[in-house]
C-alpha positions in Angstrom: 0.0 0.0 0.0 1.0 3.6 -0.6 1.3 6.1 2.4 -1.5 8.7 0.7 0.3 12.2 -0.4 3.4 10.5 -0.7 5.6 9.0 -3.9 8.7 9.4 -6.9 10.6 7.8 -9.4 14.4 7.2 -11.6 14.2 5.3 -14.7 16.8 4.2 -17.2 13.9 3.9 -19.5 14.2 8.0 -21.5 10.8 9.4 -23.0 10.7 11.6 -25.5 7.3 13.0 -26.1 7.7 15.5 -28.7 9.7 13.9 -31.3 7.6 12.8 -34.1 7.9 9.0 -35.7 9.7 10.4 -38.6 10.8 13.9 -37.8 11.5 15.7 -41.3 15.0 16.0 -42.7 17.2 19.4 -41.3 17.2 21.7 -44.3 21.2 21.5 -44.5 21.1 17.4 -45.2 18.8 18.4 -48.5 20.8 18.1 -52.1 21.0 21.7 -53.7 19.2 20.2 -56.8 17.2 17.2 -56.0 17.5 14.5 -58.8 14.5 15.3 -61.0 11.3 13.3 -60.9 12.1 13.0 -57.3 10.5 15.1 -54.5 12.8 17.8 -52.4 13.0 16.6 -48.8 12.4 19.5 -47.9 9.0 19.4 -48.9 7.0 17.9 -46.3 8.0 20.0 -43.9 7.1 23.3 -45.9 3.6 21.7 -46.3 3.1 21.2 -42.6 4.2 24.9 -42.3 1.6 25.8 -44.6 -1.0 23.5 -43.0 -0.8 20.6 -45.4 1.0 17.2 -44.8 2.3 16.6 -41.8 4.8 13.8 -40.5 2.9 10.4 -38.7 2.5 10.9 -34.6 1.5 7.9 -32.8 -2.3 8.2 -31.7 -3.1 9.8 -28.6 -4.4 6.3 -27.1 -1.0 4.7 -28.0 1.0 7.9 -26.7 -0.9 7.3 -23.7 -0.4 3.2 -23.0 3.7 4.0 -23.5 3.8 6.5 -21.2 2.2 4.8 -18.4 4.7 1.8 -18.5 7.7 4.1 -18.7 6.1 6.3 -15.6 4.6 2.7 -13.7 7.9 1.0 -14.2 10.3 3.9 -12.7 8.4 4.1 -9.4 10.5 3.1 -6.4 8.7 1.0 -3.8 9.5 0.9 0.1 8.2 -1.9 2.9 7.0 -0.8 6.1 7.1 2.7 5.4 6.0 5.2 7.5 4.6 2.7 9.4 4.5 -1.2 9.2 2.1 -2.9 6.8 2.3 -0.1 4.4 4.5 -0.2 0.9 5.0 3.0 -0.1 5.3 4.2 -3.5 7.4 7.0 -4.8 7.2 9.0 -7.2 9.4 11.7 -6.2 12.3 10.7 -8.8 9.8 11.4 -11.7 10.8 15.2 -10.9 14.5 14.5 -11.0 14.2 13.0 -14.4 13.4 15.4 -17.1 12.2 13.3 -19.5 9.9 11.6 -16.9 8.5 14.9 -15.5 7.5 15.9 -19.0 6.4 12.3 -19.9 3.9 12.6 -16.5 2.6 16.2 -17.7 2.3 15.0 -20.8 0.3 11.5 -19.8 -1.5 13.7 -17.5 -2.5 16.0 -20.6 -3.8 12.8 -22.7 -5.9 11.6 -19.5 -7.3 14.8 -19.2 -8.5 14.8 -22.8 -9.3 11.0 -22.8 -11.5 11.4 -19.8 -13.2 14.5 -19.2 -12.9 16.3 -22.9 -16.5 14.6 -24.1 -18.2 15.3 -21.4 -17.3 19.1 -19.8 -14.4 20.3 -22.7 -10.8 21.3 -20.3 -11.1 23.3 -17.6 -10.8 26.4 -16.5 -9.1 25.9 -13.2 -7.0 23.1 -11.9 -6.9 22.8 -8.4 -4.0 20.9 -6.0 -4.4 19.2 -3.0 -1.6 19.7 -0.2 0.9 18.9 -1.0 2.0 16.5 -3.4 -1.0 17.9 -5.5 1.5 21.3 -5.8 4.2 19.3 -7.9 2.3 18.7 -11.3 -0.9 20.7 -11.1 0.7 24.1 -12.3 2.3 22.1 -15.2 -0.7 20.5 -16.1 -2.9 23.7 -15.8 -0.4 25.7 -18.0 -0.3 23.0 -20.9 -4.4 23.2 -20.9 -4.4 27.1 -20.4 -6.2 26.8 -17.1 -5.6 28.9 -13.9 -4.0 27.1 -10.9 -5.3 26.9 -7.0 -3.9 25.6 -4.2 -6.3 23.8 -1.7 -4.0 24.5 2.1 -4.1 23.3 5.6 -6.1 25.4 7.6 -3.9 28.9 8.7 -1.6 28.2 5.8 -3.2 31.0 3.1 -4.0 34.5 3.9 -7.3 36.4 3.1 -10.8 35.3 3.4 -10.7 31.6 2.9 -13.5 29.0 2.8 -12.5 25.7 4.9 -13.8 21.7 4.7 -13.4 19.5 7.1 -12.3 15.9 6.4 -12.0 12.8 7.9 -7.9 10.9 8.9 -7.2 7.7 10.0 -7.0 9.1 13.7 -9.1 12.1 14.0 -9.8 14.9 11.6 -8.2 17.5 9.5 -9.4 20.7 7.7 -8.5 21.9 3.9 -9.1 25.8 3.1 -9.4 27.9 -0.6 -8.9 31.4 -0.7 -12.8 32.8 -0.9 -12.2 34.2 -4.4 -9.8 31.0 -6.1 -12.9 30.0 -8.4 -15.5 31.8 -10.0 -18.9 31.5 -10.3 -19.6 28.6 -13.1 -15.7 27.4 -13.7 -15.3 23.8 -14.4 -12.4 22.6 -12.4 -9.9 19.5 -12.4 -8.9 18.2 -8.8 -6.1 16.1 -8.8 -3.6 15.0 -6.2 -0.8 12.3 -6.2 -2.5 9.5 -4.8 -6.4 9.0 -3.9 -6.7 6.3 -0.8 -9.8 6.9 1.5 -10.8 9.8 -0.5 -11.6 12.3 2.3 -9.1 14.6 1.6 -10.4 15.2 -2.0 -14.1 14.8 -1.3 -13.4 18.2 1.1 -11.5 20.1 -1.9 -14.2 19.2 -4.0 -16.9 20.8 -1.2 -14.6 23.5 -0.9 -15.1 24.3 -4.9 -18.8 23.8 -4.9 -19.0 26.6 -1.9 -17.5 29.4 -4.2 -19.8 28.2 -7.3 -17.4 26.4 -9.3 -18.4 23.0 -11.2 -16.2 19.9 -10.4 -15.8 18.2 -13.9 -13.6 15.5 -12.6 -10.7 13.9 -10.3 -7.1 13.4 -11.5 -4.5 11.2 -10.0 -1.5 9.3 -10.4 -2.1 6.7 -7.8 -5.1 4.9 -6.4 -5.6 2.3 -3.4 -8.9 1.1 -4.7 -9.3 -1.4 -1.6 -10.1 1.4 -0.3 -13.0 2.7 -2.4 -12.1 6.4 -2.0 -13.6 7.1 -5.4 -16.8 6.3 -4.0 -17.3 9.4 -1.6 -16.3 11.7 -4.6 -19.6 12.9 -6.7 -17.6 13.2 -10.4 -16.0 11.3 -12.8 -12.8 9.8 -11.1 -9.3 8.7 -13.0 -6.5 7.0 -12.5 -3.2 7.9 -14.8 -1.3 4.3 -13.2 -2.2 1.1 -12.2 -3.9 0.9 -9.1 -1.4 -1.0 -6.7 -1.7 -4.9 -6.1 -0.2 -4.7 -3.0 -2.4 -4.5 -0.1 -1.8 -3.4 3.4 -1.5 -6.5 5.8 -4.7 -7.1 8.0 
């Protein structure tokens, strides 16, 4: 099992997420005079300029299955951590790595558009849970040209803030959104590293219906399903990884 808001990653396994199956020829490589009857190399990338052929890209759905191997595969697991019974997942590596960090953006962008596109187009606003929630969700709202907002402990932002309680393994906790972080109507993304009872984003979700904003969806890397913490959360749920096998020792 996975300690919730906690996880990382290293990989030997690169990604490269912009490179195109056959990227067109440099413009230096290209013969002065072509032989005739033959095509200039050149070509194809002057007609993508203009709007016209374009070079193959895998499909989205393909894009999407390769990434989450690379990202599944490079996550470092740890026993009895913090506590025994628990295996702890970490994905903290995946922001040491480059390539990986982009490759997670990126399979976060597809996931986004996979899941959620039909039904409520992208958002307007994503919005992180503390803390983990604070690594990727600015990335991810910048590549789908959405605002960012932070969901805090209580005391930790200043201003007028709106606060939710939720429900820990011993006791309670409390979540708060600055009162004017989402307006009126806004669809917005939650999303957080890992969901496990799903109290935590059940209050950030509360927190965006009291200032009038429309939950289109949850987001996360990570999931403990033996838990069935999608089932206190009231929109469409998804998970980028696998959901982990191993369970915590009864």
């Amino acid at each position: 099992m996975s300690a919730p808001h906690d996880t990382a990653t290293h990989t030997t396994h690169p990604i490269n997420t912009t490179t195109s199956a056959n990227p067109p020829l440099k413009s230096d490589a290209t013969a002065a005079h072509p032989p005739q009857q033959k095509p200039d190399p050149t070509s194809a990338t002057n007609d993508a300029a203009q709007g016209g052929l374009t070079t193959p890209h895998p499909s989205a759905a393909a894009e999407l299955a390769r990434l989450k191997i690379v990202l599944k595969a490079s996550l470092r697991q740890y026993q009895d951590f913090p506590e025994p019974g628990i295996l702890f997942e970490d994905i903290l590596p995946i922001f040491a790595n480059p390539e990986l960090h982009e490759g997670l953006l990126r399979g976060l962008e597809l996931a986004v558009q996979k899941q959620f596109a039909g039904h409520a187009g992208k958002p307007d606003v994503v919005v992180g849970l503390d803390a983990r929630g604070f690594l990727f969700g600015p990335g991810l709202a910048l590549r789908m040209g959405a605002s960012f907002v932070p969901v805090r402990k209580k005391g930790k932002l200043p201003g007028a803030c709106e606060t939710a309680e939720y429900q820990k393994e011993y006791g309670s906790d409390f979540f708060q959104m600055q009162a004017d972080a989402v307006k009126k109507g806004q669809k917005v993304l939650v999303v957080d590293d890992i969901i496990a009872t799903g109290g935590s984003a059940a209050a950030a979700g509360s927190l965006v219906k009291k200032l009038g904003g429309e939950v289109m969806g949850y987001l996360f890397i990570l999931e403990l399903d033996f838990l069935k913490g999608r089932d206190k959360l009231d929109a469409p749920v998804y998970t980028l990884l696998a959901s982990q096998e191993e369970k915590m020792e009864q």
